[in-house]
C-alpha positions in Angstrom: -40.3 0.2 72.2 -37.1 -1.4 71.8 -35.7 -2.2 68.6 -35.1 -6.1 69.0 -38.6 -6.5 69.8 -40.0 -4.8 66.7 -37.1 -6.7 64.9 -38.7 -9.9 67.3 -42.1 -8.7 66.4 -41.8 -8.1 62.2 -40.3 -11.3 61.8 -42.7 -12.8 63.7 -45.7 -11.3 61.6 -43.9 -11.9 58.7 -44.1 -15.6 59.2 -47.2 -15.3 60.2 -48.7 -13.5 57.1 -47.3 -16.5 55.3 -48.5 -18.9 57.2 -52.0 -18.0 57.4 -52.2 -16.7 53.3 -50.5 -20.7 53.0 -53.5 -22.1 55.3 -56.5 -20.2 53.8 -55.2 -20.3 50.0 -55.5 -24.4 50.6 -58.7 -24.3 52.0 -59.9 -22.5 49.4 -58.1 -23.9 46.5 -60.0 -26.4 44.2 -60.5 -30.1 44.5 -58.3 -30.9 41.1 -56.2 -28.5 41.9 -52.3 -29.9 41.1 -49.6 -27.6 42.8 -46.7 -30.1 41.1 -48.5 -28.2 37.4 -46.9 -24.8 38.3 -45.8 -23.4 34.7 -42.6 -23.5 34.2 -42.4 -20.0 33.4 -43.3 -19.2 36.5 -40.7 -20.9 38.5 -38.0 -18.8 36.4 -39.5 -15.6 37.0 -40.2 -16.4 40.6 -36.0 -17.1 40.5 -34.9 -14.1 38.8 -37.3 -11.9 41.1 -35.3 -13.3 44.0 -32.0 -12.4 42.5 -33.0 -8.8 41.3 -34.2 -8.2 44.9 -31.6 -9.9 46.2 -29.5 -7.5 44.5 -31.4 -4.6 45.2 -31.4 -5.7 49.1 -27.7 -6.0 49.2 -26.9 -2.6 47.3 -29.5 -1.0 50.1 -27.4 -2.7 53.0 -23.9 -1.6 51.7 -25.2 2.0 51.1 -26.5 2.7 54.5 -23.7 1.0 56.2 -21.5 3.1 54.3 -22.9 6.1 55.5 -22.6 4.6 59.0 -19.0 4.4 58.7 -18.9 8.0 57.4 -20.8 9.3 60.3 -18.3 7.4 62.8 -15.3 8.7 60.8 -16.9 12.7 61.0 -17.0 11.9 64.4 -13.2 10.1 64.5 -12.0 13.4 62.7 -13.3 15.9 64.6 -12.3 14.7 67.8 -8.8 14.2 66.7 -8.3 17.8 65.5 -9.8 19.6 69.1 -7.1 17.0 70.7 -5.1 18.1 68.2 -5.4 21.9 69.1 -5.3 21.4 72.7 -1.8 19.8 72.7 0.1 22.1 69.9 -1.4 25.3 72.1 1.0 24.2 74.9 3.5 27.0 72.9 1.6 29.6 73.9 1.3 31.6 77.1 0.1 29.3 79.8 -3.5 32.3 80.0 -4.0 31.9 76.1 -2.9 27.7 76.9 -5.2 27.6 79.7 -8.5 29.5 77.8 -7.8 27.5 74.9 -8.0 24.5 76.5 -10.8 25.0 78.3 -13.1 26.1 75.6 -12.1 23.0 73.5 -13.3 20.9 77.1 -16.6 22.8 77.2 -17.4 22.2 73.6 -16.4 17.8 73.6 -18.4 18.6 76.8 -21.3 19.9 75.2 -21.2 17.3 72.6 -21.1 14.0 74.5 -23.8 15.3 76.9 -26.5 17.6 74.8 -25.9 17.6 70.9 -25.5 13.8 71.2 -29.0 13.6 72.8 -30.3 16.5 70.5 -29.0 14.6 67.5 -30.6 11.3 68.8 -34.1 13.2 69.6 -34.9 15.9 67.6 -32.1 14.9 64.4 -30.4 18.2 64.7 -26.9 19.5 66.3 -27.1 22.6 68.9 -26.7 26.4 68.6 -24.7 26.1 71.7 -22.7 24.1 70.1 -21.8 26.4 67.0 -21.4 29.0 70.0 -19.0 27.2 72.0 -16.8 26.4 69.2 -17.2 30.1 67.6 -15.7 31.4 71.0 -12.4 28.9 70.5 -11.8 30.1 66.8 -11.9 33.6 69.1 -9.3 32.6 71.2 -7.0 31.0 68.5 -7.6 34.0 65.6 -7.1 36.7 68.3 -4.4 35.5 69.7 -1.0 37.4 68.1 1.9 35.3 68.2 5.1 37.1 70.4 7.8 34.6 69.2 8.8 33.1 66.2 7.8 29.8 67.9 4.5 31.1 68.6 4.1 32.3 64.6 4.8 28.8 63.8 2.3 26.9 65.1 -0.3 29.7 64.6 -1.0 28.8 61.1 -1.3 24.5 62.0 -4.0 25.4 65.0 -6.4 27.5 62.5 -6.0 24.5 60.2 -6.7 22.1 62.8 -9.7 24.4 63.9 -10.9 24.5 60.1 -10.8 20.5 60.1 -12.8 20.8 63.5 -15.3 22.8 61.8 -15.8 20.6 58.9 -15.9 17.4 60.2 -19.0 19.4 62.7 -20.4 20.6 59.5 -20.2 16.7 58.0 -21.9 15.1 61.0 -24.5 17.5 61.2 -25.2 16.4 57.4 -25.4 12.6 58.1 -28.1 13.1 60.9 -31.0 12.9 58.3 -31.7 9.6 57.2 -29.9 8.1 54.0 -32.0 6.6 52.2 -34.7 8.3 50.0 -38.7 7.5 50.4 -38.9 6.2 47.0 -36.4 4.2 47.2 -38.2 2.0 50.7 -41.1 2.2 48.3 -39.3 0.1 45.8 -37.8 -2.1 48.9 -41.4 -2.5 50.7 -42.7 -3.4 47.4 -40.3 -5.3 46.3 -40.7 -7.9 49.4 -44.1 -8.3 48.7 -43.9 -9.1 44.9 -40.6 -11.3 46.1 -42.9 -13.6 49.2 -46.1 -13.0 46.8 -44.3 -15.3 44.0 -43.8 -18.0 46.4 -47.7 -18.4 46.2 -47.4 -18.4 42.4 -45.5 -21.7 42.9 -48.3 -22.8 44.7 -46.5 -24.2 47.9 -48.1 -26.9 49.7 -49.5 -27.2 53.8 -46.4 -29.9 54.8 -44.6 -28.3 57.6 -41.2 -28.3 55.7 -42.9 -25.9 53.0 -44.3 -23.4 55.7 -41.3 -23.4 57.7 -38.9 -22.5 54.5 -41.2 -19.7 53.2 -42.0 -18.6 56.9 -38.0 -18.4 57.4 -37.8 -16.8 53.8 -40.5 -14.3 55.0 -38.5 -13.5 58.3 -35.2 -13.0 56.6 -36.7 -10.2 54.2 -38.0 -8.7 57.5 -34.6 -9.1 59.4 -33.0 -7.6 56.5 -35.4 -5.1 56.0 -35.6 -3.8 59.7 -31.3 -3.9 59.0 -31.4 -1.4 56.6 -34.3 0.9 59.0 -31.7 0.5 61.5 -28.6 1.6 59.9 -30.4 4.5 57.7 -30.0 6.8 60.9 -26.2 7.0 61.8 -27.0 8.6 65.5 -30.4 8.0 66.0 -31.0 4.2 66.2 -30.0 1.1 67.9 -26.7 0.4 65.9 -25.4 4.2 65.8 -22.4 6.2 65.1 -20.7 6.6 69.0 -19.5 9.6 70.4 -16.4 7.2 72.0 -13.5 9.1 69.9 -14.2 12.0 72.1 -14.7 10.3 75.6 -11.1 8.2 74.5 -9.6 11.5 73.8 -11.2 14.1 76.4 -11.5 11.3 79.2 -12.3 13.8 81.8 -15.6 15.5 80.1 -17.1 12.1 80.5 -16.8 12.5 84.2 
């Protein structure tokens, strides 16, 4: 199902939840019943609910977004040092050159095409993967430099290779999602208690007061489904892109 229609979809039932609980709590209320009487205690703890989740809401959205950008800049970093190796191993023999550079084409290949989808589907990163780039630290560590040229750049490639490595290690990391099952308990939760107090101020039928706590309703939702989205940086509809490699590798795209 796509995601703007279950965004479409839970804002939709979240008005509707509010409307209908408006609707039957009016039938059902009493004759003498005066909604102007709400205690005044009441109305300030209905406020500072909506502030505290508010809060709460807001910390949730920067967190995941956060680990968004991280994911992105994993992805940023270890495409720059594979472009990295396969323009400083120009210095060596144009066989060792021409290996090199190929492995490091096979592997962005690799990435873009099956780890991406792998990551997406099944939340992990390949064993081809690991292989492919275990066969280019091959190439570059067995490699024994034959000038003093050569020795020079030796050390920067392995370095380069390392931050490779790492930033593949980090991205496999921010595959699982961010946020911690507890902590959507306290978020599901807390939009319930949050909408729930707006019955406590016992809103009337007019259609201004349905349409502000059906809006209300909806904006928890959109919120809500924001932070789902974001909570799985390659996985869901606004995702971490594999676009630093296909802007630096342009022909394994093709």
């Amino acid at each position: 199902m796509p995601e703007w229609l279950v965004l479409t979809l839970a804002m939709a039932a979240a008005c509707a939840v509010v409307v209908i609980v408006t609707l039957v709590r009016h039938r059902t209320a009493a004759d003498d019943e005066d909604p102007s009487e709400t205690p005044d205690v009441i109305e300030y703890m209905t406020m500072w609910i909506g502030v505290v989740y508010a809060i709460v809401l807001g910390l949730a959205i920067a967190g995941v977004w956060e680990a968004r950008s991280a994911a992105q800049d994993h992805v940023q970093a270890e495409a720059q040092a594979l472009h990295e190796i396969s323009e400083r191993v120009r210095v060596y023999p144009a066989d060792v050159r021409d290996r090199v550079r190929d492995d490091v084409n096979a592997y962005v290949g690799h990435v873009v095409t099956t780890e991406w989808k792998a990551m997406a589907d099944d939340g992990r990163v390949t064993e081809r993967g690991g292989e492919l780039l275990a066969r280019l630290r091959a190439d570059l560590t067995d490699h024994r430099p034959r000038s003093d040229f050569e020795a020079q750049a030796y050390q920067p490639l392995l370095d380069q290779l390392a931050a490779a490595d790492q930033a593949r290690n980090a991205r496999a990391d921010a595959i699982e999602p961010t946020m911690p099952g507890v902590v959507w308990f306290g978020l599901l939760a807390g939009a319930v208690v949050t909408i729930g107090m707006v019955f406590a101020l016992q809103i009337r039928r007019t259609a201004r007061e349905l349409i502000l706590a059906g809006l209300f309703s909806a904006l928890i939702a959109f919120l809500l489904f924001l932070i789902w989205d974001f909570d799985a940086p390659y996985s869901r509809g606004i995702t971490a892109s594999p676009e630093p490699f296909l802007h630096l590798f342009p022909d394994v795209g093709d």
